[in-house]
N, CA, C and O atoms as a GROMACS GRO file, in nm:
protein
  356
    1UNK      N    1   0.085  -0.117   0.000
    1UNK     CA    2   0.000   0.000   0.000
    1UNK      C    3   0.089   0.124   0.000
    1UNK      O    4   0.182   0.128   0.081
    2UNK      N    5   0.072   0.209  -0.071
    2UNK     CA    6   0.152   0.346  -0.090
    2UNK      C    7   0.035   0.442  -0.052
    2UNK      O    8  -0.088   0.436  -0.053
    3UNK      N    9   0.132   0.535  -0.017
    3UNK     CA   10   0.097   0.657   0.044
    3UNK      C   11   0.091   0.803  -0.060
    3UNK      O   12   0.168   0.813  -0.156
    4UNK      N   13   0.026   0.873  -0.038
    4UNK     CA   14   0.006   0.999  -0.119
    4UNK      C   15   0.005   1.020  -0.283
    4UNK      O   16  -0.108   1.015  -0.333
    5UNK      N   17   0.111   1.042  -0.370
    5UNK     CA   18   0.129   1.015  -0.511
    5UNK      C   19   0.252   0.880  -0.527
    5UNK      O   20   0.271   0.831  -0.639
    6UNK      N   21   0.296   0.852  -0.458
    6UNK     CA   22   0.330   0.686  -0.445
    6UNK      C   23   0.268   0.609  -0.539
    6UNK      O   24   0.153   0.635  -0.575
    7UNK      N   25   0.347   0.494  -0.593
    7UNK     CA   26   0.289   0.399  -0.629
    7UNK      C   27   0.258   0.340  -0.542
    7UNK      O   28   0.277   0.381  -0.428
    8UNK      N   29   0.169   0.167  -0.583
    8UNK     CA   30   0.212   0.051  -0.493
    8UNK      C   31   0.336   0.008  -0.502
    8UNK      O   32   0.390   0.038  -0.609
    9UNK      N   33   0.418  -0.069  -0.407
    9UNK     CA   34   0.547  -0.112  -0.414
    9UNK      C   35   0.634  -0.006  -0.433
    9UNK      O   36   0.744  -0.040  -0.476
   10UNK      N   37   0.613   0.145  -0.407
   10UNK     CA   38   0.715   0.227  -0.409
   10UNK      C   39   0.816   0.248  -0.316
   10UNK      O   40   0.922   0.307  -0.338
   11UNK      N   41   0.769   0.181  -0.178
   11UNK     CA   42   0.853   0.162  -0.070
   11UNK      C   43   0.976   0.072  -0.108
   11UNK      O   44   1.092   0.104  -0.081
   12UNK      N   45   0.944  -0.031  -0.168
   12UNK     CA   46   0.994  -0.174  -0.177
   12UNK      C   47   1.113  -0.078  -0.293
   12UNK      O   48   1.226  -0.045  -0.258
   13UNK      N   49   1.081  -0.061  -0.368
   13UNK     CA   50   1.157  -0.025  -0.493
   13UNK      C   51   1.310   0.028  -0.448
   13UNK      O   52   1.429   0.002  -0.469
   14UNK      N   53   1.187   0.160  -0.339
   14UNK     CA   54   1.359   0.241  -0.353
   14UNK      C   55   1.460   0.201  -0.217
   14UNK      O   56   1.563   0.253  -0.175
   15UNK      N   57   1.381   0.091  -0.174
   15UNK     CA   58   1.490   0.022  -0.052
   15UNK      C   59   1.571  -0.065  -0.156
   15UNK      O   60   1.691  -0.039  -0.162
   16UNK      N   61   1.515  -0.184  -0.256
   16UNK     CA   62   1.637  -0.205  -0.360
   16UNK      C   63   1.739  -0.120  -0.430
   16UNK      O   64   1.858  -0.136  -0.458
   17UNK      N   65   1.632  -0.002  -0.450
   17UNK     CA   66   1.730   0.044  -0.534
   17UNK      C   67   1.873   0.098  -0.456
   17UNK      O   68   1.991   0.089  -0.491
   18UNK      N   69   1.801   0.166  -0.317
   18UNK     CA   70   1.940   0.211  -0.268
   18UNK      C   71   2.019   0.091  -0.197
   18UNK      O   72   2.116   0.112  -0.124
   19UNK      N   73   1.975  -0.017  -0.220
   19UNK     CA   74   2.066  -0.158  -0.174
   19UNK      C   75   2.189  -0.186  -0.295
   19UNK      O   76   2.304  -0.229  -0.294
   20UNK      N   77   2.084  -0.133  -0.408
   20UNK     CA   78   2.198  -0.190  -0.547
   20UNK      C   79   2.303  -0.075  -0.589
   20UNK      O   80   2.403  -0.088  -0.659
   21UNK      N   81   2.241   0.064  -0.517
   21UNK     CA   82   2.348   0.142  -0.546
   21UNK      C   83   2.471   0.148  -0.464
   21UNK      O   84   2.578   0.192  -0.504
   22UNK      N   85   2.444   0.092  -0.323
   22UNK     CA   86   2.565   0.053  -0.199
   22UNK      C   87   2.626  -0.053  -0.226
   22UNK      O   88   2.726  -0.072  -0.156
   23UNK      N   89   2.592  -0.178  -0.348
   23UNK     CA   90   2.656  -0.279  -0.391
   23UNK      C   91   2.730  -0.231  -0.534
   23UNK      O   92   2.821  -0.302  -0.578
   24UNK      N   93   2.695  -0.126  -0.597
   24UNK     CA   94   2.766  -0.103  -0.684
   24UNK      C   95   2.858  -0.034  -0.619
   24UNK      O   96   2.972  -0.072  -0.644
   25UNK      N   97   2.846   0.073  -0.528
   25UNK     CA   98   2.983   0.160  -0.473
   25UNK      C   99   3.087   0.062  -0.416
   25UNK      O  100   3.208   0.083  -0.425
   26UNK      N  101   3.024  -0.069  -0.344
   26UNK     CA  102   3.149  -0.129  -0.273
   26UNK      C  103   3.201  -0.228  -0.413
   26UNK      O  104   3.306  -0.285  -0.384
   27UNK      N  105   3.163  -0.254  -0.525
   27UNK     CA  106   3.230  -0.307  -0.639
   27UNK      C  107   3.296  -0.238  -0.662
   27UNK      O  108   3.413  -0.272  -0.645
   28UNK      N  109   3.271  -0.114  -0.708
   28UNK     CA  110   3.355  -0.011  -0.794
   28UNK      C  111   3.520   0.048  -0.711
   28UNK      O  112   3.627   0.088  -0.754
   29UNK      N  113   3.454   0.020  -0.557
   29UNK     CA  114   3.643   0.042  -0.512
   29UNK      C  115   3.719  -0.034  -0.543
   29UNK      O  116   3.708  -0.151  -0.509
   30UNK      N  117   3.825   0.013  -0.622
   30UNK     CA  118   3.981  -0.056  -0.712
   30UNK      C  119   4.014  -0.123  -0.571
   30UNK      O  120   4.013  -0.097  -0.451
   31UNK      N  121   4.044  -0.222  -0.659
   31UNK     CA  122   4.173  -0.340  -0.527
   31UNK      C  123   4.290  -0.280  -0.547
   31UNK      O  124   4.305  -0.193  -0.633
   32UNK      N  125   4.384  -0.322  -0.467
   32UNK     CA  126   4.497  -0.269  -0.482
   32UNK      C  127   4.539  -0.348  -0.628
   32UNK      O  128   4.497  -0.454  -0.675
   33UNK      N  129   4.664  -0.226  -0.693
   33UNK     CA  130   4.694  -0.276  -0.833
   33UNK      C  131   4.897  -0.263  -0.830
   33UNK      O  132   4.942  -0.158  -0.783
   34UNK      N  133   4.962  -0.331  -0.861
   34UNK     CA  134   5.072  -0.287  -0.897
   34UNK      C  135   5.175  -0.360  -0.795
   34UNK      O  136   5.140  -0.459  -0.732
   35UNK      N  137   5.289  -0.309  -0.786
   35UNK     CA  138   5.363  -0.371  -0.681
   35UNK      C  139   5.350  -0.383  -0.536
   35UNK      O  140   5.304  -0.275  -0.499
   36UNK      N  141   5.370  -0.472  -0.420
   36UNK     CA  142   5.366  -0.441  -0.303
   36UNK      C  143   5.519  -0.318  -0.250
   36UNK      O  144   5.636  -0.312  -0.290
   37UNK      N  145   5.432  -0.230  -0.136
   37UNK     CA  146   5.528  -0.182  -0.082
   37UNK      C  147   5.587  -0.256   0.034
   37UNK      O  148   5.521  -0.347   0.084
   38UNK      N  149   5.694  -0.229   0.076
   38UNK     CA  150   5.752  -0.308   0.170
   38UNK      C  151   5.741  -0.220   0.355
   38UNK      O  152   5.753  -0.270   0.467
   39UNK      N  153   5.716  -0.099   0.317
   39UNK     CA  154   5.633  -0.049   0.423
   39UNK      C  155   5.561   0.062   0.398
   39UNK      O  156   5.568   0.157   0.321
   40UNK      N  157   5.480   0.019   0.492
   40UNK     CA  158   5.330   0.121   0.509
   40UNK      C  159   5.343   0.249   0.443
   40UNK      O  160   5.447   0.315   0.446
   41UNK      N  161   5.210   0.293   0.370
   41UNK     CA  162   5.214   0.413   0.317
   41UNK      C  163   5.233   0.560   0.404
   41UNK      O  164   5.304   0.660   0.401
   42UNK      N  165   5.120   0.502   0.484
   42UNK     CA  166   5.120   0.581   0.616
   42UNK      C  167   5.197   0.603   0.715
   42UNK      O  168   5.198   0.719   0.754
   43UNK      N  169   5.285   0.504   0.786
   43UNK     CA  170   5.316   0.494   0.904
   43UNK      C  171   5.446   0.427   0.891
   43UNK      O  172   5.520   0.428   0.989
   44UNK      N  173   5.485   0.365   0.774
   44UNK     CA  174   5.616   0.371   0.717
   44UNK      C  175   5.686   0.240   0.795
   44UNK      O  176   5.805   0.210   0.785
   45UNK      N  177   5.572   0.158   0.886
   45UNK     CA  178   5.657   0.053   0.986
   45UNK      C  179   5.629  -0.084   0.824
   45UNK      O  180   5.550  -0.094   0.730
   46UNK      N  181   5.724  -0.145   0.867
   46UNK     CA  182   5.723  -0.293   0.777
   46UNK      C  183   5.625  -0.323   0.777
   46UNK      O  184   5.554  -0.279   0.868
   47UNK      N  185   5.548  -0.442   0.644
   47UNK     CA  186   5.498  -0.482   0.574
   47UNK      C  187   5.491  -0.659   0.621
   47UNK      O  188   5.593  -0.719   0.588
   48UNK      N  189   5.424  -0.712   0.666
   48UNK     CA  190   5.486  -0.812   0.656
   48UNK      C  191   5.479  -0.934   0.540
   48UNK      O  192   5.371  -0.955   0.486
   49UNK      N  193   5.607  -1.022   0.499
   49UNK     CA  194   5.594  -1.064   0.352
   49UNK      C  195   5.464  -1.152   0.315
   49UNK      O  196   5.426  -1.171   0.200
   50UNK      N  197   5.392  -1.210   0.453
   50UNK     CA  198   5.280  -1.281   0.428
   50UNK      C  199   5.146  -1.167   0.393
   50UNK      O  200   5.048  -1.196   0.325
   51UNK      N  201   5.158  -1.099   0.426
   51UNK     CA  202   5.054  -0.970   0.407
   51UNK      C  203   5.096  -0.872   0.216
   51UNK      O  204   5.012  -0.810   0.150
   52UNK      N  205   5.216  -0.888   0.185
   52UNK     CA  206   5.234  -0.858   0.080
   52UNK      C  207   5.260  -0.959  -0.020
   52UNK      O  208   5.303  -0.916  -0.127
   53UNK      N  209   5.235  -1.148  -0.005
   53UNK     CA  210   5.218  -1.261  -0.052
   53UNK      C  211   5.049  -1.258  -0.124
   53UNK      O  212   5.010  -1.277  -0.239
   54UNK      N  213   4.957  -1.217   0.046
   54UNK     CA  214   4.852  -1.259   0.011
   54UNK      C  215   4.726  -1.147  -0.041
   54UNK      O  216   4.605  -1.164  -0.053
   55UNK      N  217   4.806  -1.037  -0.062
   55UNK     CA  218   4.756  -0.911  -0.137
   55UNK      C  219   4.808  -0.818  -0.227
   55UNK      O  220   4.824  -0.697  -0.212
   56UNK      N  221   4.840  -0.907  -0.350
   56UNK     CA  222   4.931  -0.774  -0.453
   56UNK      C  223   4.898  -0.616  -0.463
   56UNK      O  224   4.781  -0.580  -0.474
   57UNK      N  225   4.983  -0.540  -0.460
   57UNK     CA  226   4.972  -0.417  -0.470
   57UNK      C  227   4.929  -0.347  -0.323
   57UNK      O  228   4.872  -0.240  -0.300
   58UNK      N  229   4.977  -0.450  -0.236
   58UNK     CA  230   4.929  -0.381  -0.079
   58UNK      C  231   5.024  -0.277  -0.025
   58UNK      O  232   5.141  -0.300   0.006
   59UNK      N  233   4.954  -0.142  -0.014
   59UNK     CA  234   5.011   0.006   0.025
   59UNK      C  235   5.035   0.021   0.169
   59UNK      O  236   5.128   0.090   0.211
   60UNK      N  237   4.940  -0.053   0.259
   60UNK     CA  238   4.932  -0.034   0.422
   60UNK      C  239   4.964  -0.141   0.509
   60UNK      O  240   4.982  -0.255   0.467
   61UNK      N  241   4.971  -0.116   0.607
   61UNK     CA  242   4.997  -0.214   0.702
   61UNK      C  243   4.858  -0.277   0.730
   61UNK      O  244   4.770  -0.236   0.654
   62UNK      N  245   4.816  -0.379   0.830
   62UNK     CA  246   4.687  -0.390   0.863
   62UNK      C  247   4.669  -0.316   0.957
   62UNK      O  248   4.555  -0.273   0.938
   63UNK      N  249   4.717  -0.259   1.071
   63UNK     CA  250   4.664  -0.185   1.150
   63UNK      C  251   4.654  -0.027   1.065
   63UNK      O  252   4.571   0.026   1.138
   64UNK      N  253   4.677   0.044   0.992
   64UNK     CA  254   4.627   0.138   0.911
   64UNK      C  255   4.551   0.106   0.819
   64UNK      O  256   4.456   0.179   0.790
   65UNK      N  257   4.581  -0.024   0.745
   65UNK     CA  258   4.462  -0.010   0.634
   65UNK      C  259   4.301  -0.052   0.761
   65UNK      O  260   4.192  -0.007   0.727
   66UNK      N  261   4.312  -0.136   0.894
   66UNK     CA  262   4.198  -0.126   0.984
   66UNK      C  263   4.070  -0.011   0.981
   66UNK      O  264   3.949  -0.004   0.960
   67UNK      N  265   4.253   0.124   1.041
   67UNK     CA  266   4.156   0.264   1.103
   67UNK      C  267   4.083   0.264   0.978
   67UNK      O  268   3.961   0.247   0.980
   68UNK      N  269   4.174   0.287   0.819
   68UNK     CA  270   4.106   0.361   0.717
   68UNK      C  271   3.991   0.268   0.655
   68UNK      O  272   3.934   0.338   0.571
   69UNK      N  273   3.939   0.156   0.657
   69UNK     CA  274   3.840   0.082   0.665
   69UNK      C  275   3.708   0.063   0.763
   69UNK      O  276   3.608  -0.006   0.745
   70UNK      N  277   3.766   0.204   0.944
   70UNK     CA  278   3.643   0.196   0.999
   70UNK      C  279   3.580   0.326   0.999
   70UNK      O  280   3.470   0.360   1.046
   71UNK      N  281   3.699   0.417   0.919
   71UNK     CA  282   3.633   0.562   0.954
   71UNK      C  283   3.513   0.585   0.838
   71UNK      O  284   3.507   0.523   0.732
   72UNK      N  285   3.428   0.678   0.876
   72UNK     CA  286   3.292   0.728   0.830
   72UNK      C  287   3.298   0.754   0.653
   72UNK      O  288   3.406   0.802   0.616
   73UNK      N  289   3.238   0.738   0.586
   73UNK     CA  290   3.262   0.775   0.430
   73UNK      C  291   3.122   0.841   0.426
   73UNK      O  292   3.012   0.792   0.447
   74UNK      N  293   3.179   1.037   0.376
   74UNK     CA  294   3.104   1.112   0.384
   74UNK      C  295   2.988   1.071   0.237
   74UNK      O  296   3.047   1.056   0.130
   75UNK      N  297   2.851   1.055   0.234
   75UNK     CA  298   2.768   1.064   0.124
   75UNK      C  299   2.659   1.114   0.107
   75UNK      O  300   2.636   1.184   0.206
   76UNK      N  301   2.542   1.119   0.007
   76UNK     CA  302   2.469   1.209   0.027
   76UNK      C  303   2.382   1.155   0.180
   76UNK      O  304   2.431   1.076   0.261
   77UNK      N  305   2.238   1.221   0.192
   77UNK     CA  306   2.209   1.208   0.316
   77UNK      C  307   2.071   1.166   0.314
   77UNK      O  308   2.016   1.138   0.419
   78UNK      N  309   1.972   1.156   0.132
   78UNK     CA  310   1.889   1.128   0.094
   78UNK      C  311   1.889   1.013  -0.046
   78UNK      O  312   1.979   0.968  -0.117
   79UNK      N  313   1.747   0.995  -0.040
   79UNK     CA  314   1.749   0.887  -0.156
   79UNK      C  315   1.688   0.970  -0.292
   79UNK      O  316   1.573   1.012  -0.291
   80UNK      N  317   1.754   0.983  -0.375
   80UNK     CA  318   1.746   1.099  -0.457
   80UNK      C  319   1.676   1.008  -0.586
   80UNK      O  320   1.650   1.071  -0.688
   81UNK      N  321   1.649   0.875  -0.583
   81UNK     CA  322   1.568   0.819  -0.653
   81UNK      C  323   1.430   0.826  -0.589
   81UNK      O  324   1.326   0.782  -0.639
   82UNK      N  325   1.443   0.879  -0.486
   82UNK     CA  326   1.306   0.909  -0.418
   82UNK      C  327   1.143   0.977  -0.511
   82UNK      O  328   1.161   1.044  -0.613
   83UNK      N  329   1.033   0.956  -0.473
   83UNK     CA  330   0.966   1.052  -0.470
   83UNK      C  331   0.945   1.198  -0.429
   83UNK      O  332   0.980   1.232  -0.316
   84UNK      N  333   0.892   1.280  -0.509
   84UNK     CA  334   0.911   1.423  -0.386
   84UNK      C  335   0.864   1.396  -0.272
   84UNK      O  336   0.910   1.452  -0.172
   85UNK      N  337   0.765   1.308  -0.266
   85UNK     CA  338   0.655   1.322  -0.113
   85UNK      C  339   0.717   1.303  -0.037
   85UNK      O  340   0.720   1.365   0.069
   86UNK      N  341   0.815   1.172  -0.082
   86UNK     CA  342   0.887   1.062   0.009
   86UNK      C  343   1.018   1.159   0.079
   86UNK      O  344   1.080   1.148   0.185
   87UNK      N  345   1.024   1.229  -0.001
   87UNK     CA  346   1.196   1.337   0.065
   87UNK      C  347   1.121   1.462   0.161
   87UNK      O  348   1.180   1.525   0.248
   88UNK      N  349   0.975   1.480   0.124
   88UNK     CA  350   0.956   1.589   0.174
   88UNK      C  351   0.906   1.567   0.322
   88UNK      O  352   0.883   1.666   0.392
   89UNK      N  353   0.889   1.437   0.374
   89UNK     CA  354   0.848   1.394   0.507
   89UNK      C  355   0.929   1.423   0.623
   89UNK      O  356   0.892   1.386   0.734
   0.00000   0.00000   0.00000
């Protein structure tokens, strides 16, 4: 059941849709490409060779590539496939 100028199933829609656009953003981040460094980009401490074995082109250590994997990634703040009604609530 939809609400106002809504379709039916308009709820449903744009919860996929913004599911498939958070599965395309986490595809689209590049893996690492190219040679391993032998220490950290950041923090410049060694690499270790099993960590640059089992990830070509690895730039960080794990405790830096950790932080930069838990901090916040700024994006928009709405669903812009939305309806107007639906943004204007």
């Amino acid at each position: 059941m939809a609400g106002g100028w809504a379709k039916d199933g308009a709820v449903g829609e744009q919860i996929e849709a913004s599911i498939n656009d958070e599965l395309a953003r986490m595809r689209a981040k590049a893996a690492p490409q190219g040679e391993s460094r032998t220490h950290c980009a950041d923090c410049e401490e060694p690499i270790p060779e099993a960590r640059r074995a089992a990830i070509s082109g690895v730039k960080l250590c794990v405790d830096c590539a950790s932080d930069r994997d838990t901090r916040p990634e700024a994006r928009g703040g709405f669903n812009r496939r939305g309806s107007k009604d639906s943004q204007l609530k």
